[in-house]
Every structure is written in C-alpha cells, then in structure tokens.
C-alpha positions in Angstrom: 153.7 112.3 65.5 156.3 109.7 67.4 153.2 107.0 66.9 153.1 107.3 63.1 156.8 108.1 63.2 157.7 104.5 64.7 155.3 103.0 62.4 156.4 102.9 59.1 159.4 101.5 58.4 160.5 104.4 56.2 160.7 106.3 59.4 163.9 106.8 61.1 164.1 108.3 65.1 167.3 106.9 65.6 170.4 108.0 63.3 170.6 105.2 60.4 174.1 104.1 58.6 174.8 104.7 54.8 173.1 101.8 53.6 169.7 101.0 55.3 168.2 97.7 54.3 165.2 96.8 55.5 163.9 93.0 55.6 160.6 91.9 55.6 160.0 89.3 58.0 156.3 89.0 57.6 154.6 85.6 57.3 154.8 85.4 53.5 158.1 86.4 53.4 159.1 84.1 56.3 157.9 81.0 54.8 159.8 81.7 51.8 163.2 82.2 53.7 163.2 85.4 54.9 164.6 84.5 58.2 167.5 82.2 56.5 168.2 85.7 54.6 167.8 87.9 57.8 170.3 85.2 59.3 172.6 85.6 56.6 172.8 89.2 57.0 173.1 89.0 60.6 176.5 87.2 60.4 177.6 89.0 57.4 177.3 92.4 58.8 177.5 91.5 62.5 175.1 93.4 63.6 171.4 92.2 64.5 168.0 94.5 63.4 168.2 97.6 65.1 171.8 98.1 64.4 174.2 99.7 62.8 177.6 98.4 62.2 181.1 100.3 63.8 181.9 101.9 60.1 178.1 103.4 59.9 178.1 102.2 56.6 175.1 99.7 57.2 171.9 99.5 59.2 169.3 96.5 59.8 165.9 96.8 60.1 163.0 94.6 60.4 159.6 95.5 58.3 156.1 94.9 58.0 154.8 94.0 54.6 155.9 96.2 51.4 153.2 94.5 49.4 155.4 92.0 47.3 155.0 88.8 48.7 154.8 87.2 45.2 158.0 88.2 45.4 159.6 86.6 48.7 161.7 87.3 50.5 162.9 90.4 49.6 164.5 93.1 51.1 164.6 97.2 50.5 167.6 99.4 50.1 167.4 103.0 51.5 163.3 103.0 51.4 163.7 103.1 47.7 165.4 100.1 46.2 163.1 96.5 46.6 165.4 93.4 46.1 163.2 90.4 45.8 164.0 86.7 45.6 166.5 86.7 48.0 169.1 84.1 48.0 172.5 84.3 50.2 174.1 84.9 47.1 172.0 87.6 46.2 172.4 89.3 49.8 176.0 88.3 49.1 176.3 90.5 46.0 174.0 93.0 47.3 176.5 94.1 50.5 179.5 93.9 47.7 177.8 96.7 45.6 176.9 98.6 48.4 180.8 98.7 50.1 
C-alpha cells in the first residue's frame, strides 16, 4: 500500500496545507517553463516542494505527468483543478484567489 501510496501524486502520507498545488516538472513541461513557474512559486510562497508554509494554507508538490503537455506548464489545485499555460502572472493570480 505505502508503494502505490507514494506514487501518485494524488496521494498524501504526510499532512498537506489548505491549498495543495501540484506542478509538473516533467520534460514537456520543463521545456515550456515549468521550472521558471516552480521558481516563481518557490519565492512567492517561501517554501520549496515538499512544504508547507507556517499558516498551512499552502503546500508544494512536484508531479509526474497529468497528461496535458499540449498544455505546458501547468499546474493542479487540490488533485482536481488543472491550470495550464502558466505564466508568473497566472501563478500570481492563482495564489491571490486562493488566500
């Protein structure tokens, strides 16, 4: 169980803040700027993946592939919510929604 359990990213054995966002740093993803976003979100949150910040309002996660690389990079919200064509800005907007 603790094998498939720390395989998918949807997955949690660790408690998890409010707002999980998961970013796919895959290949595809990286060469469209997924670790410029991941980087953005790094600094804005102050936290790296793996973490959650002080409030436990957000964690960061690193994922595999969720199958839209046409779509790069893109991020998801609580396992349920894709954001794709990720900008700054985007992230940006994103983290004021979610405060």
């Amino acid at each position: 169980a603790y094998e498939v359990a720390t395989f998918y990213n949807m997955y949690d054995t660790q408690p998890v803040g409010r707002h999980k966002i998961t970013v796919c740093t895959n290949l595809p993803c990286a060469l469209m700027g997924a670790n410029e976003i991941a980087e953005h979100l790094r600094q804005k949150l102050g936290i790296g993946f793996g973490e959650t910040t002080e409030d436990g309002r957000f964690t960061l996660k690193e994922g595999e592939c969720m199958g839209a690389c046409g779509d790069a990079p893109m991020c998801l919200h609580n396992n349920h919510a894709m954001h794709t064509h990720l900008t700054p800005e985007k992230i940006d907007e994103l983290l004021d929604k979610l405060k």
